[in-house]
C-alpha positions as CSV (number, residue, x, y, z in Angstrom):
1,X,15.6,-6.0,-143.4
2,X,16.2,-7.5,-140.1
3,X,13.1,-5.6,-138.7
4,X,11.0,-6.5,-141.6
5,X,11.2,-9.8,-141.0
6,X,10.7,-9.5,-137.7
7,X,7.2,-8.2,-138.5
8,X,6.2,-10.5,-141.1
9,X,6.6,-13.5,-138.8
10,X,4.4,-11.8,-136.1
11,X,2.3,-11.1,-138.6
12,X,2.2,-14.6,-139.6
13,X,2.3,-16.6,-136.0
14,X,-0.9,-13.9,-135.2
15,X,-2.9,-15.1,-138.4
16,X,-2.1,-18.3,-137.1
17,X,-2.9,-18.4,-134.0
18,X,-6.2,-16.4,-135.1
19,X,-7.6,-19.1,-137.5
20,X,-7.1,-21.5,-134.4
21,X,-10.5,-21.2,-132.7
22,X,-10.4,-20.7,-128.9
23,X,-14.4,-21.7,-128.1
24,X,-17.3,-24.1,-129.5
25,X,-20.5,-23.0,-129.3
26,X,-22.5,-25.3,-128.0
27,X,-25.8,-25.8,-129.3
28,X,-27.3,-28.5,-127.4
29,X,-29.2,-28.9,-123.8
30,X,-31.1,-26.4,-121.7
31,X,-29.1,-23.9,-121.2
32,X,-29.1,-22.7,-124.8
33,X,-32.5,-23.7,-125.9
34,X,-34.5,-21.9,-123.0
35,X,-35.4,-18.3,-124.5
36,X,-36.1,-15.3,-122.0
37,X,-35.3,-11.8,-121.4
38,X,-32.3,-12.5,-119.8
39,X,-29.6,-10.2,-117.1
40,X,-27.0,-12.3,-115.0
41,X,-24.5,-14.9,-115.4
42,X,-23.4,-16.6,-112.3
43,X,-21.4,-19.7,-112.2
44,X,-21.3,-21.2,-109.1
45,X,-21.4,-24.6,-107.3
46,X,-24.6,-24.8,-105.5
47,X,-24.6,-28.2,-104.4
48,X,-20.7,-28.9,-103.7
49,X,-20.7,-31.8,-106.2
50,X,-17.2,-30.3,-107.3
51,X,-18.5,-29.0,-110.6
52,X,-20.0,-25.4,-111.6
53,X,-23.1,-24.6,-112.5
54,X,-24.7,-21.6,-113.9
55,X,-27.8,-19.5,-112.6
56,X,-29.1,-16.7,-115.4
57,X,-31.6,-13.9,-114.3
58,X,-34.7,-12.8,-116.3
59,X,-35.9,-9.1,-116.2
60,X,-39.0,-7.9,-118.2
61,X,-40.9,-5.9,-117.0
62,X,-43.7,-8.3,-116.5
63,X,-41.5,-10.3,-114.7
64,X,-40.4,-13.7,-115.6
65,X,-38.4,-16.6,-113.7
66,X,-34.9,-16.8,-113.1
67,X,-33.0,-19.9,-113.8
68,X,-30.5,-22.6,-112.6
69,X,-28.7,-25.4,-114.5
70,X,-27.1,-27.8,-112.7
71,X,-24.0,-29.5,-114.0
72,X,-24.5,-33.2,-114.6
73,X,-20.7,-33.8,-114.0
74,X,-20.2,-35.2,-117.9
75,X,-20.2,-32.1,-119.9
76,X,-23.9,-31.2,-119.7
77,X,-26.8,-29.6,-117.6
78,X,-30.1,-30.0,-116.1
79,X,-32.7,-27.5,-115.5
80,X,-33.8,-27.1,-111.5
81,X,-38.0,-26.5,-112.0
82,X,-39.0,-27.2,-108.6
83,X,-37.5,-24.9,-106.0
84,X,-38.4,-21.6,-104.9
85,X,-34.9,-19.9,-106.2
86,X,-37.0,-20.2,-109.9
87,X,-40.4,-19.5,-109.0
88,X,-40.3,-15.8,-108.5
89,X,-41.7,-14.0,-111.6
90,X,-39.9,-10.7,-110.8
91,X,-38.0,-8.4,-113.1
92,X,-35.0,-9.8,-111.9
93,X,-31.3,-8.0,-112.7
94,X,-27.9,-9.2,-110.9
95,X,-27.5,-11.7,-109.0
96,X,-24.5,-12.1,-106.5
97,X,-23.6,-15.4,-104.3
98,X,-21.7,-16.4,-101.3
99,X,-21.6,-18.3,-97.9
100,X,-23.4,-15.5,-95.9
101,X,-23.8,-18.1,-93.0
102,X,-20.4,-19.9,-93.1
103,X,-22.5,-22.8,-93.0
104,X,-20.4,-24.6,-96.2
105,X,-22.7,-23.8,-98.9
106,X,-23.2,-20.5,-101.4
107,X,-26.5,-18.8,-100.7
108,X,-27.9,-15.9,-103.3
109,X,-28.9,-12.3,-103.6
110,X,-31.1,-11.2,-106.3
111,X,-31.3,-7.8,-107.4
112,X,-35.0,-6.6,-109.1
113,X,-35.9,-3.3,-110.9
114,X,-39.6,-1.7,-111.3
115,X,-39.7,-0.5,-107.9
116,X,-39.6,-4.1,-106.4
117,X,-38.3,-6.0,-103.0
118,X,-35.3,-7.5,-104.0
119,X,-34.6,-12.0,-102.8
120,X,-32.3,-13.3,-100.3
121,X,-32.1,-16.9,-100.2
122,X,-29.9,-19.3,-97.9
123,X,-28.9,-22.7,-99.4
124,X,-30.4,-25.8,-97.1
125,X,-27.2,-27.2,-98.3
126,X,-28.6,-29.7,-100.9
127,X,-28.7,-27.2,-103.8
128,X,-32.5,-26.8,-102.6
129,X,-32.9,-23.1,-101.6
130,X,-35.1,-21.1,-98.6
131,X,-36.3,-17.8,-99.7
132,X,-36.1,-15.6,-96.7
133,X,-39.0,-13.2,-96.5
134,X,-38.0,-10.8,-93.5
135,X,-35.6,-7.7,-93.4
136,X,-34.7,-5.0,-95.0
137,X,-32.6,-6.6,-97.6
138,X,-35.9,-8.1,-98.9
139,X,-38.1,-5.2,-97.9
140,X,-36.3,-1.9,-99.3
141,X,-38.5,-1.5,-102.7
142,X,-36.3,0.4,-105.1
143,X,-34.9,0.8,-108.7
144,X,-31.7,-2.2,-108.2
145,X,-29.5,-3.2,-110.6
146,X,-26.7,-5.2,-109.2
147,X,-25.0,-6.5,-105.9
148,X,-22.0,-7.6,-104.6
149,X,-21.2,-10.1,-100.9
150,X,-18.1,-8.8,-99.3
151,X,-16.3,-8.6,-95.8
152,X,-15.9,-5.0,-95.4
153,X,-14.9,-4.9,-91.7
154,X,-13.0,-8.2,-91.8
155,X,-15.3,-9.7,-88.8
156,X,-15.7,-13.4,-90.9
157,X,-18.8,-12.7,-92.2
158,X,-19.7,-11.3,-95.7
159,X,-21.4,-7.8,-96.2
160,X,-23.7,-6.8,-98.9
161,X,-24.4,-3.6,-101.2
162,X,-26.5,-2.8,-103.5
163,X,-26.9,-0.6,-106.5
164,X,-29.9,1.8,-107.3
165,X,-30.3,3.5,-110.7
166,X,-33.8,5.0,-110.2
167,X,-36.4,6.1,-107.9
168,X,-34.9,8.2,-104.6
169,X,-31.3,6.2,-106.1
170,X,-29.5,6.3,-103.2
171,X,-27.6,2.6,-103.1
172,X,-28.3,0.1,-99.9
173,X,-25.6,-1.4,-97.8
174,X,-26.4,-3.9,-95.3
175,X,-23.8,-5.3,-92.4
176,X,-23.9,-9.0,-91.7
177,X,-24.8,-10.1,-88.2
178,X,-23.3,-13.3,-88.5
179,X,-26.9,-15.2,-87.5
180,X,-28.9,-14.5,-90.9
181,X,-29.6,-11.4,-90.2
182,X,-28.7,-7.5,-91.5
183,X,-28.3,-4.3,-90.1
184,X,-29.3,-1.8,-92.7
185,X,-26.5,0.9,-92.8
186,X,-28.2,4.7,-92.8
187,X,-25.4,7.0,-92.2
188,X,-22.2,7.7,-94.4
189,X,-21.8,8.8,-98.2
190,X,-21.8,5.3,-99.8
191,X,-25.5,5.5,-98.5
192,X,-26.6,8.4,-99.2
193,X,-24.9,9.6,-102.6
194,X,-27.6,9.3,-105.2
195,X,-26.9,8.3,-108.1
196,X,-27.6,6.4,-111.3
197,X,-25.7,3.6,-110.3
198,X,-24.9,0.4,-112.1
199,X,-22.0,-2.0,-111.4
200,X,-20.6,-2.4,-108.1
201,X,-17.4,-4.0,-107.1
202,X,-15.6,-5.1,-103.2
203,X,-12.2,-5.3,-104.3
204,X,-8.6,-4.3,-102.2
205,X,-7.5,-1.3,-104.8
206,X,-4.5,-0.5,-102.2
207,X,-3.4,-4.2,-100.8
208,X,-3.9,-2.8,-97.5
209,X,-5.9,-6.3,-96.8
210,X,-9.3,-4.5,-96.4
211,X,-11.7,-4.3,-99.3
212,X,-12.6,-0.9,-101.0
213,X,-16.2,-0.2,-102.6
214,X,-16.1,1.2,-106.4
215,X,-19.0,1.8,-107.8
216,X,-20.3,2.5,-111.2
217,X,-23.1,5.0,-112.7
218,X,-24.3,6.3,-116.0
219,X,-25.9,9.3,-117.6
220,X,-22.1,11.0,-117.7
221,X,-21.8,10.8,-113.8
222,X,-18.4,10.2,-112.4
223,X,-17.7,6.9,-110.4
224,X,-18.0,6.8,-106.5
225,X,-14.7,5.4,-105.0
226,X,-14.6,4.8,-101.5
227,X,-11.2,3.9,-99.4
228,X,-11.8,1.7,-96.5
229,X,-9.8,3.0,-93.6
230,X,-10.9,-0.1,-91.2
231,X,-13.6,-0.5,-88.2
232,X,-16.4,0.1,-90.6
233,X,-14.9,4.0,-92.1
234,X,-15.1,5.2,-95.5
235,X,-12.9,7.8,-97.2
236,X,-14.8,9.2,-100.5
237,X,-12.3,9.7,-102.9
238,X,-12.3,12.4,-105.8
239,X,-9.3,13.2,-107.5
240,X,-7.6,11.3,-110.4
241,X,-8.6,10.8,-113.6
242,X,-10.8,7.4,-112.5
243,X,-12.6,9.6,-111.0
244,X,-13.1,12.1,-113.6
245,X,-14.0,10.1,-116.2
246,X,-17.7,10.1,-117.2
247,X,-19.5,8.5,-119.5
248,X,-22.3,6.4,-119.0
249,X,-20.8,3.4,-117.2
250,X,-21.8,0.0,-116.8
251,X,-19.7,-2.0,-115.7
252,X,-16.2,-2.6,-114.0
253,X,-13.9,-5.3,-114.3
254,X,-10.7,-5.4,-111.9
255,X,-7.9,-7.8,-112.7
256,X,-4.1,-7.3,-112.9
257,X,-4.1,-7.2,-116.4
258,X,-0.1,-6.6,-116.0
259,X,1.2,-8.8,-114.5
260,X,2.3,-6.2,-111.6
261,X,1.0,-7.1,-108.5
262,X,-2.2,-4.9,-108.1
263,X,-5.6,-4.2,-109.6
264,X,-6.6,-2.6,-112.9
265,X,-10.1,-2.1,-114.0
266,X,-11.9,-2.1,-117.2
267,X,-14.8,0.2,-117.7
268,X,-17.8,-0.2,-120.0
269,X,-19.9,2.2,-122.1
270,X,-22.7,2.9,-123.1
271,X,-22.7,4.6,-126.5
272,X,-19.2,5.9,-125.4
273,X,-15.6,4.6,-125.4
274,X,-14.5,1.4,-122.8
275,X,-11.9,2.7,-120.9
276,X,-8.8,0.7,-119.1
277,X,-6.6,2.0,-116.3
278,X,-3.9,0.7,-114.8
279,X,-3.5,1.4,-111.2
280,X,-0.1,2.6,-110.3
281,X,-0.8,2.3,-106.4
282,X,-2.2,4.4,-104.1
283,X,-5.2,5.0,-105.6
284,X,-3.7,6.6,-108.4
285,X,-4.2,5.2,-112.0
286,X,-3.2,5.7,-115.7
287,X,-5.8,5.9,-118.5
288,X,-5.0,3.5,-121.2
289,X,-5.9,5.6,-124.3
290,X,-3.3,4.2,-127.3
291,X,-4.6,0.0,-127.3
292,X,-7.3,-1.3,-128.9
293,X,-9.6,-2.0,-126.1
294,X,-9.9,2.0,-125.4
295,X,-10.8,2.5,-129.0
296,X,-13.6,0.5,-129.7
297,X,-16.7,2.4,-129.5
298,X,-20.0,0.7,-128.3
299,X,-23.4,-0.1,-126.2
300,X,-21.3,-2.2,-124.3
301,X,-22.8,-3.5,-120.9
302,X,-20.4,-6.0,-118.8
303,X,-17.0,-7.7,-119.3
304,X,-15.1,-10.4,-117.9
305,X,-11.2,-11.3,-117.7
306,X,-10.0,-15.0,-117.7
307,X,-6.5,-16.4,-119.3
308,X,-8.7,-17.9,-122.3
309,X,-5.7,-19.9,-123.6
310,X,-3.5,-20.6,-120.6
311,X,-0.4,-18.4,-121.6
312,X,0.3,-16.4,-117.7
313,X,-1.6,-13.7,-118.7
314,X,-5.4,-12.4,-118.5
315,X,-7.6,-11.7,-121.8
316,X,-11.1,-9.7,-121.8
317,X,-14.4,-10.3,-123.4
318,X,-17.0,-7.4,-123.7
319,X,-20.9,-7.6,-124.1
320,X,-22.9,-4.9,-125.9
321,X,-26.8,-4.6,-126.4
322,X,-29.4,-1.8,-127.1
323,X,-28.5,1.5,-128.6
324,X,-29.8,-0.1,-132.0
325,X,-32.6,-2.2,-133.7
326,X,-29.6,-4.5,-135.4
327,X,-28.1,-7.1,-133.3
328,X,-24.0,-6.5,-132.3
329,X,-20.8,-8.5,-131.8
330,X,-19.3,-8.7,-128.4
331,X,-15.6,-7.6,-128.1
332,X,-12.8,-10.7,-127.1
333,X,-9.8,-9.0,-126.9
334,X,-6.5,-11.3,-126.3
335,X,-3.6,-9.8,-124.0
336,X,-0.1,-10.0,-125.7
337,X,1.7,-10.2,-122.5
338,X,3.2,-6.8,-122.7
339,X,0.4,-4.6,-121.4
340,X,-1.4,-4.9,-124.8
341,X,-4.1,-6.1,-126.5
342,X,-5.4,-7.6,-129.9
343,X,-8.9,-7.6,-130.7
344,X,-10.2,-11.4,-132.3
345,X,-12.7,-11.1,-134.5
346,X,-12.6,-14.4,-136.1
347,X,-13.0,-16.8,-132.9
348,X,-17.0,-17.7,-132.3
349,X,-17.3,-15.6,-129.4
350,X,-15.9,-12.8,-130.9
351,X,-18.6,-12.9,-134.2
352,X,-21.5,-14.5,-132.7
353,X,-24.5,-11.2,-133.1
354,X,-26.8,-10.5,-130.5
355,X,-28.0,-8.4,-127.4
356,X,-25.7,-9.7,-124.6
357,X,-25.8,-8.1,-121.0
358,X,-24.1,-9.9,-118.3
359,X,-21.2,-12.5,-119.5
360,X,-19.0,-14.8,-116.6
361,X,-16.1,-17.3,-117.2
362,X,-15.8,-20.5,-115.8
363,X,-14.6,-24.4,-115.8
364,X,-17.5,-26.5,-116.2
365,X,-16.3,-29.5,-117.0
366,X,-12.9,-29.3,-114.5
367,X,-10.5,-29.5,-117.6
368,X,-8.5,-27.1,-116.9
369,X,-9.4,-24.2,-119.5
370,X,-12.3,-22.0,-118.6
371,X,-15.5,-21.8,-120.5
372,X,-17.8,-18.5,-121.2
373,X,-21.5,-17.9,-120.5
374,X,-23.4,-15.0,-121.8
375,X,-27.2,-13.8,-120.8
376,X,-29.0,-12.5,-124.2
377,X,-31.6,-9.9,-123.6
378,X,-34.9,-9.9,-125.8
379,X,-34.8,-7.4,-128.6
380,X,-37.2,-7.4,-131.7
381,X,-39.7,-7.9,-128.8
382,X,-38.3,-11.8,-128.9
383,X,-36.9,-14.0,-126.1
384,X,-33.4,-15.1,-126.9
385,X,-31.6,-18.2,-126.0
386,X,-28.2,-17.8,-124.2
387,X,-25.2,-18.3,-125.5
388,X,-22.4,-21.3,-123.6
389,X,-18.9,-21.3,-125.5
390,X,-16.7,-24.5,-124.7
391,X,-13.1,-23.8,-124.6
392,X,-11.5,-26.0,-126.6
393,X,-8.0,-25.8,-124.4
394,X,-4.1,-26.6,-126.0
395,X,-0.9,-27.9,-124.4
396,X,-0.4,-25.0,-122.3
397,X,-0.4,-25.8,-118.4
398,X,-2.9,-24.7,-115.7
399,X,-3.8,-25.0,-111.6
400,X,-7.2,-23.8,-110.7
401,X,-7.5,-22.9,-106.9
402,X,-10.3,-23.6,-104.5
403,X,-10.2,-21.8,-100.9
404,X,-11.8,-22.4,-97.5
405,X,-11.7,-19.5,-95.3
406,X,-11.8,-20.2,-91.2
407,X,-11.1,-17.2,-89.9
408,X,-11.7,-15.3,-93.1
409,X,-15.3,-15.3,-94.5
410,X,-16.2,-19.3,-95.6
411,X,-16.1,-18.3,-99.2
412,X,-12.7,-16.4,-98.9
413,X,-14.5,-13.8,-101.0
414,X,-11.7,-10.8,-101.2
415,X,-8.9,-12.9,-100.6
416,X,-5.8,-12.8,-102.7
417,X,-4.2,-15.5,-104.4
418,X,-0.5,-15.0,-105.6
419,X,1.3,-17.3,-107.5
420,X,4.9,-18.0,-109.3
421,X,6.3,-20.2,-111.8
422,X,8.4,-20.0,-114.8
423,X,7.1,-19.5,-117.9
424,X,9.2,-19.0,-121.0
425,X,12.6,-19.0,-118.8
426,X,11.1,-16.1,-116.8
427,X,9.5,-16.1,-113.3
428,X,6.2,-14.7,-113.7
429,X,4.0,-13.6,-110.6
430,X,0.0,-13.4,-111.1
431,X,-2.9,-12.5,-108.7
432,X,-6.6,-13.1,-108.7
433,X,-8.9,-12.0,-106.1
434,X,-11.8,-13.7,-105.1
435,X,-14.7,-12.0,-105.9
436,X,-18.6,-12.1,-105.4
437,X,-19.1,-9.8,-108.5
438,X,-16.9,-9.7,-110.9
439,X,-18.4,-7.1,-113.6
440,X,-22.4,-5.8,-114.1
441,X,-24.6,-9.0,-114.0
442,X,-21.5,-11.2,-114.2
443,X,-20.1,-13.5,-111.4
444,X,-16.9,-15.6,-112.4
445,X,-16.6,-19.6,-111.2
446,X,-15.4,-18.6,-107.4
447,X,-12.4,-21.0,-108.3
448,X,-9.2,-19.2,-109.0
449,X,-7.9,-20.4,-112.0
450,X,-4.1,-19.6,-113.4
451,X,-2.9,-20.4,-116.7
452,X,1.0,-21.6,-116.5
453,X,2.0,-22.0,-120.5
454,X,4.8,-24.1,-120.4
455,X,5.8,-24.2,-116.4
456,X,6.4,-27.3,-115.2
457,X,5.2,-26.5,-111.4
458,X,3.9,-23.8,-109.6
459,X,7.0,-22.8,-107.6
460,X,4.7,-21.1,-105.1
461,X,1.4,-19.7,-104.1
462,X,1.0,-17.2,-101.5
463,X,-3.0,-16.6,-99.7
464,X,-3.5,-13.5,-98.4
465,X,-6.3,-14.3,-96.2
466,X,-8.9,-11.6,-95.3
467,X,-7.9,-9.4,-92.8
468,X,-3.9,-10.1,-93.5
469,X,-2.7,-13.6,-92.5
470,X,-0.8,-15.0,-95.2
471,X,0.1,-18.9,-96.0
472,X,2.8,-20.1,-98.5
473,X,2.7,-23.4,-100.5
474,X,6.0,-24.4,-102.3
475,X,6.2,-26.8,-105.1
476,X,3.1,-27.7,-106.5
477,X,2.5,-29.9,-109.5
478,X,0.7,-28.7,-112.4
479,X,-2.6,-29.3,-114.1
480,X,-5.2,-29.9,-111.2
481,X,-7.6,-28.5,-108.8
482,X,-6.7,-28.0,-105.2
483,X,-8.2,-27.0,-102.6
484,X,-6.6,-24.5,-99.9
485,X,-8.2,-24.4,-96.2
486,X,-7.2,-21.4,-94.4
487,X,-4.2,-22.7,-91.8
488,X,-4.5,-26.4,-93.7
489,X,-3.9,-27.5,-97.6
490,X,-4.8,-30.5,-99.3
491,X,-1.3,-30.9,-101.1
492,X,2.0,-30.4,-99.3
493,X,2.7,-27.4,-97.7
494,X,6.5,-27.0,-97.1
495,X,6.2,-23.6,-95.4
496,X,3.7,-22.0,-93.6
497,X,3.3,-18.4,-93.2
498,X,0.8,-17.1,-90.3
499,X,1.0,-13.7,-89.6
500,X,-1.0,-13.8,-86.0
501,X,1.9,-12.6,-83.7
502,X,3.5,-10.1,-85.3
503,X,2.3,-6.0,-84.5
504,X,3.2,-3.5,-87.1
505,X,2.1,0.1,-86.7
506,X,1.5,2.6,-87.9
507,X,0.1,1.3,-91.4
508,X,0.3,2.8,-93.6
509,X,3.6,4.5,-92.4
510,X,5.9,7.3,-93.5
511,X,9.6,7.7,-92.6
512,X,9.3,4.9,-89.1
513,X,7.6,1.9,-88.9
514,X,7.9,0.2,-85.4
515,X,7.5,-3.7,-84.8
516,X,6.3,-5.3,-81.6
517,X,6.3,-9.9,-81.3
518,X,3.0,-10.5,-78.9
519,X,4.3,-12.0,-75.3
520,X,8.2,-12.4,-77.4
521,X,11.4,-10.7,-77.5
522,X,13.3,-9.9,-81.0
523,X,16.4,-11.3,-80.3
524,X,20.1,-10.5,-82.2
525,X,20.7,-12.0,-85.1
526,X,17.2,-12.7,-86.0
527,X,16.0,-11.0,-89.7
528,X,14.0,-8.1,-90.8
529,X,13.3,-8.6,-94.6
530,X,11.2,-5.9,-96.7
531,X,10.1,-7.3,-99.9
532,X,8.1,-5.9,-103.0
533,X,5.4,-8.0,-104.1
534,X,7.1,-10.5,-106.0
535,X,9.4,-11.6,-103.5
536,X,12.5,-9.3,-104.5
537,X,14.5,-8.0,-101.3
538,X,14.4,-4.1,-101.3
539,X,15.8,-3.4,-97.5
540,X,17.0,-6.1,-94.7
541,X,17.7,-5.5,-91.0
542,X,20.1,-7.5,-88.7
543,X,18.8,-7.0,-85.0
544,X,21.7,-5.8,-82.8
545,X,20.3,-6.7,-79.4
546,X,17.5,-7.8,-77.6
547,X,14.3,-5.8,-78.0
548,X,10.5,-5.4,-77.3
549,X,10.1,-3.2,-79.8
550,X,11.6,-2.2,-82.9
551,X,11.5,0.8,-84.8
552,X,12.8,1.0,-88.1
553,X,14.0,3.8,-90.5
554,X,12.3,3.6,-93.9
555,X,12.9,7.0,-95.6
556,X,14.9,5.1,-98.1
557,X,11.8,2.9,-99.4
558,X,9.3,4.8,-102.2
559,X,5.6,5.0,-102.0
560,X,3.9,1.6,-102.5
561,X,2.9,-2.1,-100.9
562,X,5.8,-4.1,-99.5
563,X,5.9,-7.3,-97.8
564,X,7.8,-7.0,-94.0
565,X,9.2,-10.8,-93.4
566,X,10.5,-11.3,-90.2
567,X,12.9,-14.2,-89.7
568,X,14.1,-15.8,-86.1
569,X,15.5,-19.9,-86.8
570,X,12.7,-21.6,-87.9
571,X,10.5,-18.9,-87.1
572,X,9.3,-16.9,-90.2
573,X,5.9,-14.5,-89.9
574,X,5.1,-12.0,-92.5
575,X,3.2,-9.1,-92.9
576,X,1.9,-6.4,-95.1
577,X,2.7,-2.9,-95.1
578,X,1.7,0.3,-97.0
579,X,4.7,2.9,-97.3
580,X,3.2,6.8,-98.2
């Protein structure tokens, strides 16, 4: 009887929660009343008024131009007509931004198909826009799809690939010389694998504090993983069932769906299942097969994760198009905090029927609950207006996260953001990484943004700063924006955590781990703290004696990520280690 109750309230507090609608549409201004054959959703703030705004790509054949809607700072946008960044008439796909010039403004990459150069712009740092017309990132004619900006050898200045899906296929990656130039990359298997690829995504798979290159293709070819092992190397990985998979992918979404420290990733289909695995660390993952969001067969095309109504944990919303003359609902899946998922069908975003390709979260209007922009591709041989959904928000808490990199890459773009409160009673840890792609044709508000529920302070956030230094700010009062520079912080920081003198090798280790301060002794009675993820001891050291150097037995610690916190007074440096 007991049990049956049980079930009946859920039952009842889900219905409930389900006739409560999440999103508006909004019907009104430019950015829904401006048809085209539409790709990319990017939300980004392109003239550093403080407030978001949203480029869409067009790709027809034919060509047609791109746009970019600038927030007006009171709920609405207007169009931008007169730069070059909308006068390109090119069969545009993704787009990807970031600070390739650490000059304090986000500058854009434009992926085009039909055997077209691809666009490079810098930002003049006005929101006006210089198309740069030189190079091989705007010279290389091919078949691209998407793109993605990351720091791949940690040298403060963001990378770029892109993906191919036609022609000769083979995907371009192109180093950043830190003076607005590129040095096309020729040599290695992330060049020279050819595939149909789609989706591509920079993201730190192992927290190892480098970022990893996952990349998507269709037509029931397996994904290309490749392991960054440092100074520019790539290990292509093959086993596991990630790998294995199939299908004809679009798109890949990493978030830590969980709630456990790491990445997961969402894949999309094409006329196939979506798939979700959980990574278990190491590059080894799970395939979700028993929830709802594995089960849903569709033509689905991107997807995006954001905590939708501010309860601690992520949700995901799903695009699909083609496949079919009849127009098709997106998927909105909400998480129920327990590794599972619920699919909505009654919220607006979750019945509204179209051809939607790429689809990107973010705050417009800086009140604390993110918003959701999706690109509608023609079909019926029509232009179709986009789609903007206005989150109508509830009492649940939130802190959304702006970062400044110094030594890392302007935009912090692969940096980590870890924070804790208590939520329920409990304390919860969550993670988001910055990203410069965040799914196929999607780009997420470059803000980190957290929902808290019912916490009444962040207790703390912890940056992991590309390539490893790590900062720690305690106490931190709810329901704002703040903005983190790396080494400083707008709010107070009561304890500061730079890990610039501290040597740990080898990493990743396997039985001994040695420790050496730069131009310092280790003296007795100082602290040698390893840490999971979260913060919880697992193994602590008292120093003896006096040392150099330290080596340390760690046969007793399993496989995984830990945190090595070294403690002398007031002295506290931390660093991260991988244990095989």
């Amino acid at each position: 009887m007991k049990r049956s109750l049980l079930t009946f309230l859920s039952i009842v507090i889900l219905t409930i929660n389900f006739k409560a609608q999440f999103f508006t549409k909004i019907t009104t201004g430019p950015l829904v009343n401006s048809p085209g054959d539409a790709r990319s959703v990017n939300w980004i703030d392109v003239n550093n008024d403080g407030f978001t705004d949203c480029q869409i790509t067009n790709g027809p054949s034919a060509g047609q131009n791109n746009m970019l809607y600038l927030n007006d700072g009171v709920g609405g946008f207007t169009t931008l007509t007169v730069d070059t960044i909308v006068k390109d008439k090119k069969s545009s796909d993704g787009a990807t931004w970031a600070d390739m010039d650490n000059d304090g403004d986000m500058d854009c990459f434009i992926a085009n198909w039909y055997n077209q150069n691809n666009m490079l712009y810098t930002n003049n740092g006005t929101g006006t826009f210089t198309q740069i017309s030189s190079g091989s990132t705007v010279n290389d004619f091919g078949y691209s799809e998407t793109a993605a900006w990351g720091d791949y050898d940690n040298d403060g200045f963001v990378d770029l690939y892109v993906t191919n899906s036609g022609g000769v296929k083979k995907n371009f990656l192109y180093h950043n010389n830190g003076n607005n130039t590129f040095t096309k990359i020729i040599t290695g298997t992330l060049v020279n694998d050819a595939n149909e690829s789609r989706c591509v995504n920079w993201t730190d798979i192992d927290n190892d504090s480098d970022l990893d290159l996952f990349i998507t293709n269709e037509s029931n070819q397996n994904e290309d993983l490749y392991r960054n092992d440092g100074n520019g190397v790539f290990t292509k990985l093959t086993v596991g069932t990630l790998l294995h998979n199939g299908g004809s992918t679009m798109s890949s979404s990493w978030a830590d769906y969980d709630n456990d420290g790491d990445l997961d990733v969402f894949l999309t289909n094409d006329g196939g299942s979506n798939c979700l695995f959980r990574n278990d660390g190491n590059f080894n993952f799970t395939k979700i097969i028993s929830d709802t969001v594995s089960k849903t067969n569709g033509h689905s095309f991107s997807s995006s994760w954001s905590d939708i109504d501010n309860d601690g944990d992520i949700d995901l919303f799903v695009t699909n198009a083609f496949g079919t003359t009849l127009k098709q609902l997106n998927y909105f899946y909400t998480n129920n905090g327990n590794g599972t998922f619920t699919r909505n069908s009654t919220d607006i975003i979750g019945k509204d029927s179209t051809w939607a390709y790429g689809c990107a979260f973010g705050d417009y209007d800086n009140d604390g609950f993110e918003d959701l922009a999706v690109a509608t591709t023609r079909y019926a041989s029509v232009d179709r207006t986009d789609l903007l959904y206005h989150n109508n928000g509830n009492s649940n808490k939130w802190i959304t996260i702006k970062l400044i990199g110094v030594q890392a890459n302007k935009a912090a773009i692969g940096t980590k953001i870890r924070i804790k409160a208590i939520i329920n009673g409990n304390p919860v840890w969550q993670m988001r990484e910055i990203s410069a792609q965040n799914a196929y044709c999607s780009q997420n508000d470059i803000r980190a943004h957290f929902g808290l529920g019912n916490a009444i302070q962040v207790d703390s956030i912890k940056v992991e700063w590309m390539p490893g230094t790590i900062e720690t700010i305690t106490n931190i009062n709810v329901n704002q924006i703040i903005t983190i520079t790396q080494s400083v912080s707008t709010v107070g920081i009561k304890e500061n955590k730079i890990e610039t003198d501290l040597t740990v090798y080898p990493n990743p280790a396997k039985e001994k781990v040695s420790l050496k301060l730069n131009g310092q002794q280790f003296m007795k009675g100082d602290k040698i703290i390893f840490t999971d993820l979260f913060g919880k001891k697992i193994l602590e050291n008292i120093i003896t004696e006096n040392s150099e150097e330290l080596s340390l037995n760690i046969k007793k610690l399993i496989s995984g990520n830990y945190f090595i916190n070294f403690q002398s007074g007031t002295k506290n440096i931390t660093k991260k280690i991988i244990i095989n």
